[in-house]
NUPAVEX-785072 format. One record per residue (C-alpha): residue in one letter; residue number from 1; x, y, z. Coordinates in steps of 0.1 Angstrom, whole numbers. Layout:
BEGIN
+---------+-----+-------+-------+-------+
: residuo : num :    xx :    yy :    zz :
+---------+-----+-------+-------+-------+
:       A : NUM :     X :     Y :     Z :
...
+---------+-----+-------+-------+-------+
% end
This chain:
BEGIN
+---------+-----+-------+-------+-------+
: residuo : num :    xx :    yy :    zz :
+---------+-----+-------+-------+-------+
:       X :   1 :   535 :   539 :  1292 :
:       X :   2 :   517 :   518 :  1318 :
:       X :   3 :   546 :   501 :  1332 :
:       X :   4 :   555 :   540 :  1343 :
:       X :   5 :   524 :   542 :  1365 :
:       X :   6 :   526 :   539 :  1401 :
:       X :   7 :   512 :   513 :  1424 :
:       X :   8 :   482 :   521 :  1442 :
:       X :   9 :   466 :   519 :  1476 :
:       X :  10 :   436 :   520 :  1503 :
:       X :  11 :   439 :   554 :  1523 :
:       X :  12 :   428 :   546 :  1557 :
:       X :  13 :   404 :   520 :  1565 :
:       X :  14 :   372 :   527 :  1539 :
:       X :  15 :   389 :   550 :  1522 :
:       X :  16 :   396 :   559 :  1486 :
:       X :  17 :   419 :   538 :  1467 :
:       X :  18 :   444 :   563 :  1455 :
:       X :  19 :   480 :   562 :  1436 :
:       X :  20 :   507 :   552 :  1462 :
:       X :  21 :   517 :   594 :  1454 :
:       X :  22 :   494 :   624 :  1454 :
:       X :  23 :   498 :   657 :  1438 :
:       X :  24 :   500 :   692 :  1459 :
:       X :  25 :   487 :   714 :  1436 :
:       X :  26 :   487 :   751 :  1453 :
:       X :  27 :   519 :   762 :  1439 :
:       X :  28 :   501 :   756 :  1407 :
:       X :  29 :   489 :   793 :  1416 :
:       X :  30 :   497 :   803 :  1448 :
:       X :  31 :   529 :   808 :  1468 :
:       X :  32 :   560 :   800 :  1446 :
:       X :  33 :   558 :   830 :  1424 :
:       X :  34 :   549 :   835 :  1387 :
:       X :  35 :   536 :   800 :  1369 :
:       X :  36 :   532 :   789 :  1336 :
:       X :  37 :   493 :   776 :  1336 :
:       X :  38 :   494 :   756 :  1302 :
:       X :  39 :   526 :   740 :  1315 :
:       X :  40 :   510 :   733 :  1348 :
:       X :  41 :   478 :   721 :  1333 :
:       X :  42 :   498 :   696 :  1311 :
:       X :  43 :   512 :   684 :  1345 :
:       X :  44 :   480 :   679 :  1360 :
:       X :  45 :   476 :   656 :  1325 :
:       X :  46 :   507 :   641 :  1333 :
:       X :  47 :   505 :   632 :  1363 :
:       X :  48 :   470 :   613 :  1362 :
:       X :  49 :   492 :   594 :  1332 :
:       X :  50 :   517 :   585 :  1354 :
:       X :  51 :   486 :   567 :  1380 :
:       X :  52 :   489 :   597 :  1405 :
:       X :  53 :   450 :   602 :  1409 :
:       X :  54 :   445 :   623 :  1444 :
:       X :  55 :   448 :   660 :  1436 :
:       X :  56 :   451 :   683 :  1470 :
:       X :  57 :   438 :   717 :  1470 :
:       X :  58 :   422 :   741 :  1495 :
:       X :  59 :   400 :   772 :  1496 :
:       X :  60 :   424 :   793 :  1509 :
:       X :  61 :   453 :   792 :  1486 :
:       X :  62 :   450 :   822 :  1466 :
:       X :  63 :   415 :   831 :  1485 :
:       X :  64 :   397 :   805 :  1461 :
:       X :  65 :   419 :   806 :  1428 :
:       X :  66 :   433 :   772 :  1433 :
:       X :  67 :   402 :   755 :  1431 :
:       X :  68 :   392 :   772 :  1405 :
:       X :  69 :   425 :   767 :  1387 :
:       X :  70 :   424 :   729 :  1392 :
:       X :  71 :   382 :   729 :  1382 :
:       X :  72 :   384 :   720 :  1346 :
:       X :  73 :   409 :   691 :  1350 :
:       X :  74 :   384 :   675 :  1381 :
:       X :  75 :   357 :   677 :  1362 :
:       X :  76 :   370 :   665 :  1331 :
:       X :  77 :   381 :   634 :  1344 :
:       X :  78 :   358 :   632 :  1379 :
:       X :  79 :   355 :   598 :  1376 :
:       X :  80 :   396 :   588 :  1374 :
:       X :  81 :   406 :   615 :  1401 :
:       X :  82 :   401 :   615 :  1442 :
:       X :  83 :   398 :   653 :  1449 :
:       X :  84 :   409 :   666 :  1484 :
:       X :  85 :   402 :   700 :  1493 :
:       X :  86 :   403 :   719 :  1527 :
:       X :  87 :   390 :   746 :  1551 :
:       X :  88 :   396 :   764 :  1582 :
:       X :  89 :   423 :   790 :  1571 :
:       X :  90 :   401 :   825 :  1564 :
:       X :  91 :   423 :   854 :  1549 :
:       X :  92 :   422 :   888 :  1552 :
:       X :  93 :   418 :   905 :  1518 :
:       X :  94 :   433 :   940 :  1526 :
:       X :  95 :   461 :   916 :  1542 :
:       X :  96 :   464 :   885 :  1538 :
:       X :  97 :   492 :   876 :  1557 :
:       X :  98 :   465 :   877 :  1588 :
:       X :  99 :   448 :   845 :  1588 :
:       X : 100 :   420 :   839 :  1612 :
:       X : 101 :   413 :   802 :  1617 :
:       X : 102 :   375 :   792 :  1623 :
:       X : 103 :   364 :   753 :  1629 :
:       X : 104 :   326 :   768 :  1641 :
:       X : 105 :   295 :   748 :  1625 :
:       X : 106 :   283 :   782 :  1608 :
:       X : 107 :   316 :   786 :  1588 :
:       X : 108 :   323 :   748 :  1578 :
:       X : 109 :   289 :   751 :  1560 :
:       X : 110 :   299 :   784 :  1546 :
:       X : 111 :   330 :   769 :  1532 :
:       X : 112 :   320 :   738 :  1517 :
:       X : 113 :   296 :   754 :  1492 :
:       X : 114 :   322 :   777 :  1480 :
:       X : 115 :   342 :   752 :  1473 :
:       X : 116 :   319 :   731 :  1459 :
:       X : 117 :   307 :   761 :  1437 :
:       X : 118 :   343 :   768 :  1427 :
:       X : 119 :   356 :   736 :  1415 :
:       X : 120 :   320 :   729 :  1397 :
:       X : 121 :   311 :   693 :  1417 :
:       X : 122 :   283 :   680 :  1434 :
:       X : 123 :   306 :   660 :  1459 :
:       X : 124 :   340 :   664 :  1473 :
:       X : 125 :   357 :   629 :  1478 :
:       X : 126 :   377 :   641 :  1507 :
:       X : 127 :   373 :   671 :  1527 :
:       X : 128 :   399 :   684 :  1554 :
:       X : 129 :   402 :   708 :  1582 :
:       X : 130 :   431 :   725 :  1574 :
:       X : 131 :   442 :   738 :  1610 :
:       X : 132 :   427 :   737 :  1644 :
:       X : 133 :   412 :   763 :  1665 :
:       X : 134 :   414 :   752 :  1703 :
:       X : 135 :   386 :   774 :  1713 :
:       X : 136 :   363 :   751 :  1690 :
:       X : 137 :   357 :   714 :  1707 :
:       X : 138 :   371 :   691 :  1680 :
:       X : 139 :   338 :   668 :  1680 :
:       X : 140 :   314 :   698 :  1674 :
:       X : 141 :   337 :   706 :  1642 :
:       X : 142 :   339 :   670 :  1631 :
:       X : 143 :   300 :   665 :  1638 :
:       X : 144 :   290 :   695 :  1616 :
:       X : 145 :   317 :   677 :  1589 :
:       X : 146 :   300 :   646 :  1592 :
:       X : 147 :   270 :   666 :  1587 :
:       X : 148 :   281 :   671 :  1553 :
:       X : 149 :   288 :   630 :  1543 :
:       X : 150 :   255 :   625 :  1553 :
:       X : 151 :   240 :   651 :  1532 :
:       X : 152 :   260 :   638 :  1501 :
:       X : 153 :   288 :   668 :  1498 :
:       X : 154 :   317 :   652 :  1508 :
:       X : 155 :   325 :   613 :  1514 :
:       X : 156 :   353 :   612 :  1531 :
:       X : 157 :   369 :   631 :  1567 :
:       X : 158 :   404 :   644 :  1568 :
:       X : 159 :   421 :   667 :  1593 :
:       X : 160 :   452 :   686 :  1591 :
:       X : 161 :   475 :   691 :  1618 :
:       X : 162 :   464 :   677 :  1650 :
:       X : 163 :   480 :   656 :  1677 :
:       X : 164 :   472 :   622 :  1681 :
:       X : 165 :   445 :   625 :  1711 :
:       X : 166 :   428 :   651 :  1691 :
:       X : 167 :   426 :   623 :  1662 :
:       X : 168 :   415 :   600 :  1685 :
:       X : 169 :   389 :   626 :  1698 :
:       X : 170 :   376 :   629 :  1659 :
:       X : 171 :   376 :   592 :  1650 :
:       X : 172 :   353 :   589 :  1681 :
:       X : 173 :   327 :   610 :  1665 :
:       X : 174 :   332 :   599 :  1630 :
:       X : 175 :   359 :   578 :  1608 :
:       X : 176 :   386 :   600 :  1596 :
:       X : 177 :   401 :   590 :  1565 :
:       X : 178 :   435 :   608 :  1562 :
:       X : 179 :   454 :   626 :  1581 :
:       X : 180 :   474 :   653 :  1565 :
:       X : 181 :   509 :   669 :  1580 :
:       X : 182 :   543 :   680 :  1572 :
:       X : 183 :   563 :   647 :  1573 :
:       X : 184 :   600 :   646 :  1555 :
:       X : 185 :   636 :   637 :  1564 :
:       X : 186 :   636 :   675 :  1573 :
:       X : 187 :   606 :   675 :  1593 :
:       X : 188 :   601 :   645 :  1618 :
:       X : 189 :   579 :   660 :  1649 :
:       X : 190 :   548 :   638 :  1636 :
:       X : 191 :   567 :   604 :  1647 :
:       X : 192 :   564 :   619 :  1685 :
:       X : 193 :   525 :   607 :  1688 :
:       X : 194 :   507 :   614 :  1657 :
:       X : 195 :   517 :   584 :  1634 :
:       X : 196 :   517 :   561 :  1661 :
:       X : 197 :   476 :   570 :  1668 :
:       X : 198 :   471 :   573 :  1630 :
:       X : 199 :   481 :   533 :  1625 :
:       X : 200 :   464 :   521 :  1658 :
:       X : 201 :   430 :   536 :  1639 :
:       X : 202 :   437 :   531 :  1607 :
:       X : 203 :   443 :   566 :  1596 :
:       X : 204 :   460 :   570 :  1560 :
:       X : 205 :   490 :   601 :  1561 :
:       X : 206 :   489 :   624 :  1539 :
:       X : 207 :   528 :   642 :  1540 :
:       X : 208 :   526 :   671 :  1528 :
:       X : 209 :   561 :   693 :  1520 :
:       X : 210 :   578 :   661 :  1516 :
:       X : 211 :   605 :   678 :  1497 :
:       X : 212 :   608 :   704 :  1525 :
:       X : 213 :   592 :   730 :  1503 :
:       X : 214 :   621 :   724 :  1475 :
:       X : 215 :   649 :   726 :  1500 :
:       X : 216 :   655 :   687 :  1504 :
:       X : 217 :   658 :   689 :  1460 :
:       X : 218 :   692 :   704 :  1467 :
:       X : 219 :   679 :   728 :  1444 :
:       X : 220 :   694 :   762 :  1471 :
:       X : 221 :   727 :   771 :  1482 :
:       X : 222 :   714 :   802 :  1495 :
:       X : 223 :   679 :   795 :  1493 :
:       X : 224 :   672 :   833 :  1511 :
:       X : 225 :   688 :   848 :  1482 :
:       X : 226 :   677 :   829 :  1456 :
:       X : 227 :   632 :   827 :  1468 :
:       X : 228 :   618 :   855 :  1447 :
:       X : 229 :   601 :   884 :  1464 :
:       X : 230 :   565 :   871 :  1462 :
:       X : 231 :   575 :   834 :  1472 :
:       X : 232 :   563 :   828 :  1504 :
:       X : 233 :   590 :   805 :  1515 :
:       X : 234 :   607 :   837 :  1528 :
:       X : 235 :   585 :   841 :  1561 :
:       X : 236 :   599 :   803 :  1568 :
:       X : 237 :   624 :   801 :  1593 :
:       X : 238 :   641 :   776 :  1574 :
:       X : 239 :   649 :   795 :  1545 :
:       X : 240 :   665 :   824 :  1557 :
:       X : 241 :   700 :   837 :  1570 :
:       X : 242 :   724 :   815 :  1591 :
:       X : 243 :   694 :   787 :  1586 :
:       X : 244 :   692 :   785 :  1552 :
:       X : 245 :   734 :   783 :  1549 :
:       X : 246 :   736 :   757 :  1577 :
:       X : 247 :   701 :   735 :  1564 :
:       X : 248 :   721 :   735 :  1524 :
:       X : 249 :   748 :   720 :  1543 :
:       X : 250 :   728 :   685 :  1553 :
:       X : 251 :   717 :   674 :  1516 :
:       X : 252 :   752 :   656 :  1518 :
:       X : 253 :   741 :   622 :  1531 :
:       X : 254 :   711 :   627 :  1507 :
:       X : 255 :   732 :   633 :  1475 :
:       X : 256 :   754 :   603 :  1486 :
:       X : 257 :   726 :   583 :  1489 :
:       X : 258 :   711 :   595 :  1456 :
:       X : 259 :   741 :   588 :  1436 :
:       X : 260 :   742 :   550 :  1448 :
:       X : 261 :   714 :   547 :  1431 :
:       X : 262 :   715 :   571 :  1404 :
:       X : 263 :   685 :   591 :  1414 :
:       X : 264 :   682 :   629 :  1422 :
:       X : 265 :   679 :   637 :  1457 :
:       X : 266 :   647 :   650 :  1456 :
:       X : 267 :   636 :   612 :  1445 :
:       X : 268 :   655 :   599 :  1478 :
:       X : 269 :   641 :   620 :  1502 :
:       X : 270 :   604 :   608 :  1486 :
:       X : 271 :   617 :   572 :  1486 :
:       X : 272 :   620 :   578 :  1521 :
:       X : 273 :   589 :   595 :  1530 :
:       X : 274 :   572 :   564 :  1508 :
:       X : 275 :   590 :   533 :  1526 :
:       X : 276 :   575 :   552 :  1561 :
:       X : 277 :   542 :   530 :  1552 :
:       X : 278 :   558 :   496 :  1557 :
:       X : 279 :   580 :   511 :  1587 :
:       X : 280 :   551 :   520 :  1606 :
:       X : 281 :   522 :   501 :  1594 :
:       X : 282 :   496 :   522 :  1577 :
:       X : 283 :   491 :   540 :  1544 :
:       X : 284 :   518 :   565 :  1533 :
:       X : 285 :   506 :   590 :  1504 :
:       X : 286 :   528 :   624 :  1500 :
:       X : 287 :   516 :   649 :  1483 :
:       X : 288 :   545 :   667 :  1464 :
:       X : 289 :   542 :   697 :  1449 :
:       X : 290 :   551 :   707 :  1416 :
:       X : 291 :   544 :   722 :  1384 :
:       X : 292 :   562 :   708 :  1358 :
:       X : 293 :   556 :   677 :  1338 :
:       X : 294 :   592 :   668 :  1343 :
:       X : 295 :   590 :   669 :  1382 :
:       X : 296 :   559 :   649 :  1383 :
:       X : 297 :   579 :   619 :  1361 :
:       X : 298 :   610 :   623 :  1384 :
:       X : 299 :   586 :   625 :  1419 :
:       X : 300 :   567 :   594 :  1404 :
:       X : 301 :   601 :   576 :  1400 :
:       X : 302 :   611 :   578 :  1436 :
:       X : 303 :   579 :   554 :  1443 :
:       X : 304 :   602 :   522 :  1427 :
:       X : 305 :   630 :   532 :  1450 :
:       X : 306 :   641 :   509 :  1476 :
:       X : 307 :   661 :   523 :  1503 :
:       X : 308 :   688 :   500 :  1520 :
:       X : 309 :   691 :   498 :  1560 :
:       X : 310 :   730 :   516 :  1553 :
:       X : 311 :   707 :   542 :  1536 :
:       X : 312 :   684 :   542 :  1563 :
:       X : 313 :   711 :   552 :  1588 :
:       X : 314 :   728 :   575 :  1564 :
:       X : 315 :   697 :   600 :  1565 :
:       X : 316 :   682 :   587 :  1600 :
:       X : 317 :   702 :   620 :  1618 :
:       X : 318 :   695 :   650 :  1593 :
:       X : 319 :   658 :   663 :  1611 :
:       X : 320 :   678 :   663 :  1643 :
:       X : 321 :   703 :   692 :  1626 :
:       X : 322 :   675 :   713 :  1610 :
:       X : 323 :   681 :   749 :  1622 :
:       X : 324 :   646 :   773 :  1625 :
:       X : 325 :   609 :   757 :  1628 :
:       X : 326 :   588 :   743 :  1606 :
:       X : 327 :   569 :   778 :  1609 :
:       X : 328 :   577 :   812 :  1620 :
:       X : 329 :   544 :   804 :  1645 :
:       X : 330 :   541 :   770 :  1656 :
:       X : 331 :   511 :   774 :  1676 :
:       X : 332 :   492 :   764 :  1647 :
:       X : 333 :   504 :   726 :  1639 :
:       X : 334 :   503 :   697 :  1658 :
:       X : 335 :   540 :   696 :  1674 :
:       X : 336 :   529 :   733 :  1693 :
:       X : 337 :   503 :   714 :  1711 :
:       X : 338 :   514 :   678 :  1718 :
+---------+-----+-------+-------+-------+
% end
């Protein structure tokens, strides 16, 4: 099965080399309703087959849960696997749709060691802020992280969400590795500033929801009707009422695209998201999503797809007809500040 593994690459300048695709693991338990672990743990197997070998997590899906979900698989193979994990996002137990973001010195150090306590490793290869809080000077929260390389927890920088001066701010106080933000043919804002300071530095980009959280599959026709109650997909804009009827409707070009060349959709709109790293000049790795072994051979496809210039064109106008934002509050991500 080696021909089936995907190429590989350098993410960012001194980074990690990683497999061209990534894994998003937090619907493995967290978000998307019930799961079947010893399926999703033979995925994880999978995927690491099929050359995928950075594995994205974060303390805050399912309060810690992830991490210790994913723990047994990192360690087992610590050696093969480049593990991301992220902080910055504190929930609420008695609610935790509240989320109080903290970047302050005090709670960075906090958060590493739970992590590192959770997913059982003396090192974590590559360690993000998950959001920003404006109240907290970028280069104090990226000084106390590279407080942390130099200490031998975590070797590499990453941030989440910020514009492209804020990146620049960072990379002034210490390299960044990746950057990580919502990038698909649904979700375009990053192309307004952030990848364009991302390639001048040498930034990899990390897209995450580069299926457009399982809409740009073509797997809803009424996706508000369809999300179970505990999928949290229904707090998304996106996904509900008029929006969700009117967003189903856009796949078109997508399917036509996908039956040229006799791929699923979902494998197009990853093609696309992949060919963005020769389009704009820097390292491209998205992390999908997913928690079957059959999605993680069909998402690993989509890295041998080539798309045409007529292709190009065919999907160039769908984020320009997306109805509803990204998020029900947009304060939080990089296009609600640039």
């Amino acid at each position: 099965m080696g021909s089936e593994k995907i190429e590989t690459v350098e993410l960012g300048n001194g980074g990690p080399r990683v497999g061209v695709q990534g894994l998003g693991c937090m619907g493995m338990s967290f978000a998307y309703g019930p799961t079947d672990t010893d399926e999703a743990r033979a995925t994880l197997e999978r995927a690491l087959e099929l050359g995928v070998t950075l594995f994205d997590t974060a303390d805050m899906y399912g309060m810690g849960e992830n991490e210790k979900f994913i723990a047994p698989f990192i360690r087992a193979h610590r050696d093969e696997v480049v593990l991301a994990t992220k902080f910055a996002i504190s929930l609420d137990p008695d609610d935790p749709a509240k989320r109080i973001i903290r970047n302050d010195r005090a709670y960075i150090r906090q958060a590493v060691e739970g992590s590192l306590q959770r997913l059982g490793v003396d090192e974590i290869d590559l360690y993000y802020m998950h959001r920003r809080e404006v109240n907290v000077p970028i280069e104090e929260s990226v000084g106390a992280m590279a407080e942390l390389v130099a200490e031998g927890k975590v070797k590499h920088l990453g941030l989440s969400e910020v514009t492209g001066s804020e990146l620049r701010a960072a990379q002034a106080v210490h390299p960044i590795t990746a950057l990580q933000s919502e990038w698909s043919l649904f979700s375009r804002d990053i192309e307004e500033g952030v990848v364009q300071a991302a390639a001048e530095l040498g930034v990899g980009l990390v897209p995450y929801s580069p299926l457009g959280r399982g809409f740009l599959t073509g797997a809803f026709v009424h996706a508000d009707k369809e999300l179970g109650a505990d999928d949290f997909r229904r707090q998304q804009p996106r996904f509900t009422g008029d929006n969700a009827a009117a967003n189903a409707v856009l796949l078109e070009p997508v399917r036509a695209v996908a039956e040229a060349h006799g791929a699923t959709p979902g494998q197009i709109a990853l093609a696309w998201v992949q060919q963005q790293a020769t389009a704009r000049g820097l390292a491209v790795v998205p992390i999908p999503g997913t928690r079957k072994r059959s999605r993680i051979e069909e998402n690993t496809g989509a890295t041998r797809i080539r798309l045409t210039e007529q292709d190009l064109a065919q999907l160039e106008p769908i984020a320009g007809q997306v109805a509803g934002a990204r998020y029900a509050d947009m304060s939080f991500t990089s296009a609600g500040r640039e």
